[in-house]
N, C-alpha and C positions, 0 to 999 in steps of 0.2 A: 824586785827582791834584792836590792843592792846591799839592805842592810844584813843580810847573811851571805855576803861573798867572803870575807874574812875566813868565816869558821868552816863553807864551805870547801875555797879553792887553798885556805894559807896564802891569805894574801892579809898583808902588812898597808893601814892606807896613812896617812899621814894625821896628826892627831887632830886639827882641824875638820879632815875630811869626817873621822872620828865620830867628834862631836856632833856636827850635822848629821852623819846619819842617825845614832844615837837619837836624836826628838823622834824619827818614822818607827822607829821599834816598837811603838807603842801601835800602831794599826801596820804589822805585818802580820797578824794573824796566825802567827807559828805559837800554839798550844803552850809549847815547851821552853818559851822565853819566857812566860808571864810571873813566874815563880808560882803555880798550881802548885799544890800534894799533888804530885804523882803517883807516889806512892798507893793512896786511898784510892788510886783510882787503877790501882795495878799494870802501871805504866812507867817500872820503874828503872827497867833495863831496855837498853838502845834495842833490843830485839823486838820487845812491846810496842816501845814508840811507832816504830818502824812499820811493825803491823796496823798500827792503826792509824797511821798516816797513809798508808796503802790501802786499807780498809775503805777507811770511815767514806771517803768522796763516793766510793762505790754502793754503797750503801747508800746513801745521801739520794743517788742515783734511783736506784730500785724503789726508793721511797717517793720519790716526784712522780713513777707513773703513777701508783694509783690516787695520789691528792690529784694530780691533773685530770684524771679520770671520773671520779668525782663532780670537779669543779666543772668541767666539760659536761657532765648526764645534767647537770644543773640547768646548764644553756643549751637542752635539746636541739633547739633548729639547728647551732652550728653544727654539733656533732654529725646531723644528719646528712645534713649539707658536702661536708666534707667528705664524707664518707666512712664513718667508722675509728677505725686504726689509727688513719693519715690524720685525719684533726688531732685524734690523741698525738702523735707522734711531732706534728705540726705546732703543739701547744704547750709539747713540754721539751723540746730540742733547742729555744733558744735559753733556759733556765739551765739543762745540763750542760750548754755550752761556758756559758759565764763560770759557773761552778768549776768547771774543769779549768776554765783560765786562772780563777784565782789560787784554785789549788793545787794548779800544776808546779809552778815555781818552787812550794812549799816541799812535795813532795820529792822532789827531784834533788834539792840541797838534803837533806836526810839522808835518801837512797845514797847521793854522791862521800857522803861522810863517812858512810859503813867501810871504803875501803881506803881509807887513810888511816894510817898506825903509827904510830910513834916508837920508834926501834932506842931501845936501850944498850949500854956499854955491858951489863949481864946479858946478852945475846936472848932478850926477850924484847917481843911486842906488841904492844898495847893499844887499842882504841881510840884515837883522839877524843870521839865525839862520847865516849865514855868511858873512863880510866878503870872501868872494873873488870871491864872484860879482856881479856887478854886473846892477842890475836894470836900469838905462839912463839914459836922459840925459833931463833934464826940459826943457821948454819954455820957459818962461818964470819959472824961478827957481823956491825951495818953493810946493808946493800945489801946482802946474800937473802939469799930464798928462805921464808917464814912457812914453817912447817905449822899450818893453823892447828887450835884448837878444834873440839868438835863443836862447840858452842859457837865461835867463830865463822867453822861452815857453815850454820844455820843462818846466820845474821847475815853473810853473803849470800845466800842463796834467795835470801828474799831481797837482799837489794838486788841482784840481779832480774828477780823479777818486776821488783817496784821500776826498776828503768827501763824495763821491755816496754810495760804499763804505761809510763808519765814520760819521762823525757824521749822515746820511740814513739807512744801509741797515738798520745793527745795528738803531738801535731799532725799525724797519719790519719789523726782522724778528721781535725781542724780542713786538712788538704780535701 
């Protein structure tokens, strides 16, 4: 996921390096580069994305056992063999694994974007990874403590869950 450390971490790469990554953009798989409507798809605020970048793999998830399950009662003897459960679980562990790798990255840069804000000289601040939401108003000019919005704590609240989730869980689970 190199070609989202920029917008991730604010990192500046050289225009060279730029360019090169710029051709991978095309199979990094983040929804939200492609230029989709968003919109139409009701995914139009960093809050939404967020959810369903957090979502969707989970989902993804739930949906492989029962096509593995399926696909398994198809080829009896294995099932029986194995014993039930453990075939199923056996058969669909190395698919949620991959899954999880390719969508861990994705997620994780999102999540990680929610709490980058761009503080203004009117003692407000703003979103990086989307200029409409506003993160809140600061105290005492840059540096000082951002008194969030309510909209704000929502959108933190779930990136701090999407990173308990993805950049905590995966490898925890990976181990």
């Amino acid at each position: 996921r190199a070609t989202s450390i920029q917008a991730a971490f604010i990192v500046t790469f050289p225009d060279l390096v730029r360019r090169l990554l710029s051709v991978f953009e095309l199979f990094s798989l983040n929804l939200f580069e492609l230029g989709l409507p968003l919109e139409c798809m009701g995914l139009s605020s960093f809050l939404y994305r967020l959810t369903f970048m957090m979502i969707a793999p989970i989902a993804l998830v739930v949906l492989a056992l029962p096509i593995s399950l399926f696909l398994l009662l198809r080829r009896r003897e294995e099932w029986r063999a194995q014993g039930g459960v453990r075939a199923l679980l056996l058969y669909v562990l190395p698919m949620v694994l991959k899954l999880l790798f390719v969508v861990f990255p994705l997620v994780s840069a999102v999540a990680v974007q929610a709490f980058d804000c761009e503080e203004y000289d009117n003692d407000e601040a703003w979103l990086r990874a989307d200029f409409s939401l506003k993160c809140g108003d600061l105290e005492n000019g840059r540096g000082s403590t951002i008194y969030p919005t309510d909209e704000y704590k929502r959108v933190r609240a779930v990136a701090w869950l999407a990173v308990v989730l993805y950049p905590v869980g995966v490898p925890l689970l990976f181990l």
